[in-house]
N, CA, C and O of each residue as an XYZ file, in Angstrom:
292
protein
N     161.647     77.892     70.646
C     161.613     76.779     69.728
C     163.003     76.618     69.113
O     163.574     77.588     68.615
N     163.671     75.141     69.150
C     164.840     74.896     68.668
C     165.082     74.475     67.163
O     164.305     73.520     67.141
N     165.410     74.503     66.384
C     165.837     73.604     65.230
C     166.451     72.508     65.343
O     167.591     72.498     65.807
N     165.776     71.275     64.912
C     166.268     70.062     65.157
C     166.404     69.684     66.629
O     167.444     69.267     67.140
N     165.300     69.864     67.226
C     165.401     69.457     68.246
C     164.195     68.766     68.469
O     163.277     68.928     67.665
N     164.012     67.778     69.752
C     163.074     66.525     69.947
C     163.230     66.242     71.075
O     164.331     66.155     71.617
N     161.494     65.937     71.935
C     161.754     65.506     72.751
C     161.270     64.245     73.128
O     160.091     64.260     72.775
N     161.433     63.526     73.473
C     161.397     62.149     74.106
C     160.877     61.988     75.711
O     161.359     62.185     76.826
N     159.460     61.458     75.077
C     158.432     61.664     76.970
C     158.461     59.554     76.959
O     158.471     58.654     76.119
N     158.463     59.629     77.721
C     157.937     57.707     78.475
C     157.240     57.660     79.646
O     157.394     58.223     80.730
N     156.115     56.560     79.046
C     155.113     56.716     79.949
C     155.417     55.267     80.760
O     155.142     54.245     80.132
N     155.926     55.135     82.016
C     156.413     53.988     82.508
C     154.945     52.690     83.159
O     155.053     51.494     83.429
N     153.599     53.690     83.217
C     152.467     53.054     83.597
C     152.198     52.690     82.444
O     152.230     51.465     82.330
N     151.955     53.211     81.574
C     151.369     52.749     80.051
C     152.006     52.148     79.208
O     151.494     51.641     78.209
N     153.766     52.105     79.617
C     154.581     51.748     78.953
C     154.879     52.058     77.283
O     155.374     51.271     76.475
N     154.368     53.597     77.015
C     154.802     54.308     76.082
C     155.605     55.120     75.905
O     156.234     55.429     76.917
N     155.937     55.762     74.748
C     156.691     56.508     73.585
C     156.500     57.393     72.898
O     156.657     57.083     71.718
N     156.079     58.924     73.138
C     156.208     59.696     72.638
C     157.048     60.596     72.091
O     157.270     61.612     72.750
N     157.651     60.446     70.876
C     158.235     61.459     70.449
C     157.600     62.921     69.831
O     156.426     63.005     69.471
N     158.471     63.946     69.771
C     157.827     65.087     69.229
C     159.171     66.240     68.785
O     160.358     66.250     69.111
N     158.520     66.967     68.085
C     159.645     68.221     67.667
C     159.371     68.851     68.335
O     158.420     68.572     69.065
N     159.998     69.959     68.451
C     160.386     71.148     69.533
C     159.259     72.397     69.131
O     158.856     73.306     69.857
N     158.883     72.068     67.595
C     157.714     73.052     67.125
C     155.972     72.261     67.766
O     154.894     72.669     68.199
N     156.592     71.054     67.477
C     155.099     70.539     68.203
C     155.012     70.608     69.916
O     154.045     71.048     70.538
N     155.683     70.316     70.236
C     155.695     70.502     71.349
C     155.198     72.231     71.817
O     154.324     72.537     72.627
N     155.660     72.717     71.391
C     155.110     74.211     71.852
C     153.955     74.208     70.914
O     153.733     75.419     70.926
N     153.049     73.707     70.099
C     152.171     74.029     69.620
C     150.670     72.870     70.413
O     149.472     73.150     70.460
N     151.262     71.809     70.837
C     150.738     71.028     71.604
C     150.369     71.364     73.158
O     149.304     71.053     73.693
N     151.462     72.065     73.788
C     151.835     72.512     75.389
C     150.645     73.223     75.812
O     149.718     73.727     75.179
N     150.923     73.128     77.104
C     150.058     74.477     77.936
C     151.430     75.274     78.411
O     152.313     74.819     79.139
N     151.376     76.449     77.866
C     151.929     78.080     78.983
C     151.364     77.849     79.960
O     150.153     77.630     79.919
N     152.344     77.818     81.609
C     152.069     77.884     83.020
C     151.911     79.370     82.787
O     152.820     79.901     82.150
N     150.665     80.314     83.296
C     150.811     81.645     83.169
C     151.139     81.921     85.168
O     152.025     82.758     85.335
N     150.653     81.440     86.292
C     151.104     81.317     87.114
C     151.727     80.117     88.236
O     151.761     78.903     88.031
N     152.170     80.798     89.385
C     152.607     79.508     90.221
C     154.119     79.626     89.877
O     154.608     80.409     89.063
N     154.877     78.565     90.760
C     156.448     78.595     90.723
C     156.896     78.009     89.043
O     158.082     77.971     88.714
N     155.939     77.640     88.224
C     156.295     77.188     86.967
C     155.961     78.144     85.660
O     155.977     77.712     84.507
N     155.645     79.557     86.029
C     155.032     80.380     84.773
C     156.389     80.420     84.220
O     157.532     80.398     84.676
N     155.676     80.507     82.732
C     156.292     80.470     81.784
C     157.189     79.499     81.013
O     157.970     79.589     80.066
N     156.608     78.232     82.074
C     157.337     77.207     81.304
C     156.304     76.208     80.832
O     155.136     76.206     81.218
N     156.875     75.286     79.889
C     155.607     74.821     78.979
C     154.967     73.161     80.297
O     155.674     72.801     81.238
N     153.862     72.625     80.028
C     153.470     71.145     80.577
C     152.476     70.682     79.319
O     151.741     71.314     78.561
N     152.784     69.387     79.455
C     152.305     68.954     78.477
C     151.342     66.998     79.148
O     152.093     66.121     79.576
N     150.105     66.790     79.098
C     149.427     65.327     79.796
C     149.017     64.847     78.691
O     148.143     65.270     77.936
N     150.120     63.343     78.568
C     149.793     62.375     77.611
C     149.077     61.669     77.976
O     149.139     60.752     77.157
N     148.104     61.325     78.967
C     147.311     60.468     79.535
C     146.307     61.215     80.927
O     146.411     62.172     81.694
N     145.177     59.916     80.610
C     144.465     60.393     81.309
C     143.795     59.642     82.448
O     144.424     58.700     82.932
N     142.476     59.972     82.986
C     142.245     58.853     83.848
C     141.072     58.702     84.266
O     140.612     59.589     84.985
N     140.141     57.372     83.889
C     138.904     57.182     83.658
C     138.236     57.000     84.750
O     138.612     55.995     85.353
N     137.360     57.592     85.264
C     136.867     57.793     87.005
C     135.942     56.704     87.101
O     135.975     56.033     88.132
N     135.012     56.377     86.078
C     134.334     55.246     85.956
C     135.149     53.707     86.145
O     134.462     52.859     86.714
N     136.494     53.291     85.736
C     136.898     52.140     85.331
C     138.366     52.512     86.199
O     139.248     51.653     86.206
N     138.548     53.609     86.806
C     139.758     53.845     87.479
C     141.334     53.388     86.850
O     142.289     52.957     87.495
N     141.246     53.617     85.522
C     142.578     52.903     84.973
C     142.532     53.941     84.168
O     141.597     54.738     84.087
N     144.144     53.966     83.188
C     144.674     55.172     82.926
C     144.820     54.964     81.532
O     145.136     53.834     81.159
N     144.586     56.160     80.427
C     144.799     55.779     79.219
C     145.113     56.830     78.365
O     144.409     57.825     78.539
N     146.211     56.934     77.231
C     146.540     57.919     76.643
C     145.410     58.239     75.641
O     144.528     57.600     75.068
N     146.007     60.032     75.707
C     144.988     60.909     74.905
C     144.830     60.237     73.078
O     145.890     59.751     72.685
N     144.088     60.208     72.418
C     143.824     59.418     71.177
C     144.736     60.769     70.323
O     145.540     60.512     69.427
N     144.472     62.035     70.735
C     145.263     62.983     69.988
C     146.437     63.243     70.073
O     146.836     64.219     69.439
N     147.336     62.511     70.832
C     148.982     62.001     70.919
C     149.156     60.948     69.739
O     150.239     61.020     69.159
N     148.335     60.061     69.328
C     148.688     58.731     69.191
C     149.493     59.274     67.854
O     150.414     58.467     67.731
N     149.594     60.237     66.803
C     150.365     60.520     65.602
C     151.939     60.747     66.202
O     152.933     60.925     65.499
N     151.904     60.695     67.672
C     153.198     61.100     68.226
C     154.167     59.634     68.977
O     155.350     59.364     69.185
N     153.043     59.089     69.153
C     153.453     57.419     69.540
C     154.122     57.310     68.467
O     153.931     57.634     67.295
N     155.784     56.280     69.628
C     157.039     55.891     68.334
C     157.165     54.452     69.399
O     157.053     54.577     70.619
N     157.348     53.454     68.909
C     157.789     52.486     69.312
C     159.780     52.218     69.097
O     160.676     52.099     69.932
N     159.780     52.217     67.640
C     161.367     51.408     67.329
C     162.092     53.435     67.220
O     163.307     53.301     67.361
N     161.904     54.371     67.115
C     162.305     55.791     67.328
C     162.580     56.218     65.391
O     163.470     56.896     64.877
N     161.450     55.511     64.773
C     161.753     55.616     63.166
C     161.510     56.996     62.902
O     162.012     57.484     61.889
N     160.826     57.687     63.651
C     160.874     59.433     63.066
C     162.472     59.970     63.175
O     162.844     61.123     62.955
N     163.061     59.173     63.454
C     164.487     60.069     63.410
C     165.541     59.448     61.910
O     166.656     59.770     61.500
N     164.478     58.414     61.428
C     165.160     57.508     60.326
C     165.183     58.547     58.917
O     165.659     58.140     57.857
């Protein structure tokens, strides 16, 4: 975990904006415990509705949705 640090995800299908701190982000993440990625963090802002086949972000991101990037104001 960094100090003052942020990361910046875009969702180019959904055409969103997530920002986050470097503490949320590791408190949000999944630990890869195996595979060529252990030990590094993943994180799915969206999901995908098998009934209606279209894709839609998690409702428990949405405090992380930034449009104009005002959490840095």
């Amino acid at each position: 975990m960094r100090q003052n640090y942020f990361f910046v995800f875009y969702s180019s299908r959904l055409d969103k904006i997530w920002v986050m701190s470097s503490e949320e982000f590791c408190n949000e993440s999944n630990l890869n415990k195996t595979g060529k990625n252990a030990g590094k963090r993943s994180i799915w802002f969206n999901g995908r509705s098998k009934k209606t086949m279209t894709e839609h972000a998690y409702p428990r991101f949405d405090k992380y949705f930034d449009v104009d990037f005002s959490r840095f104001r």
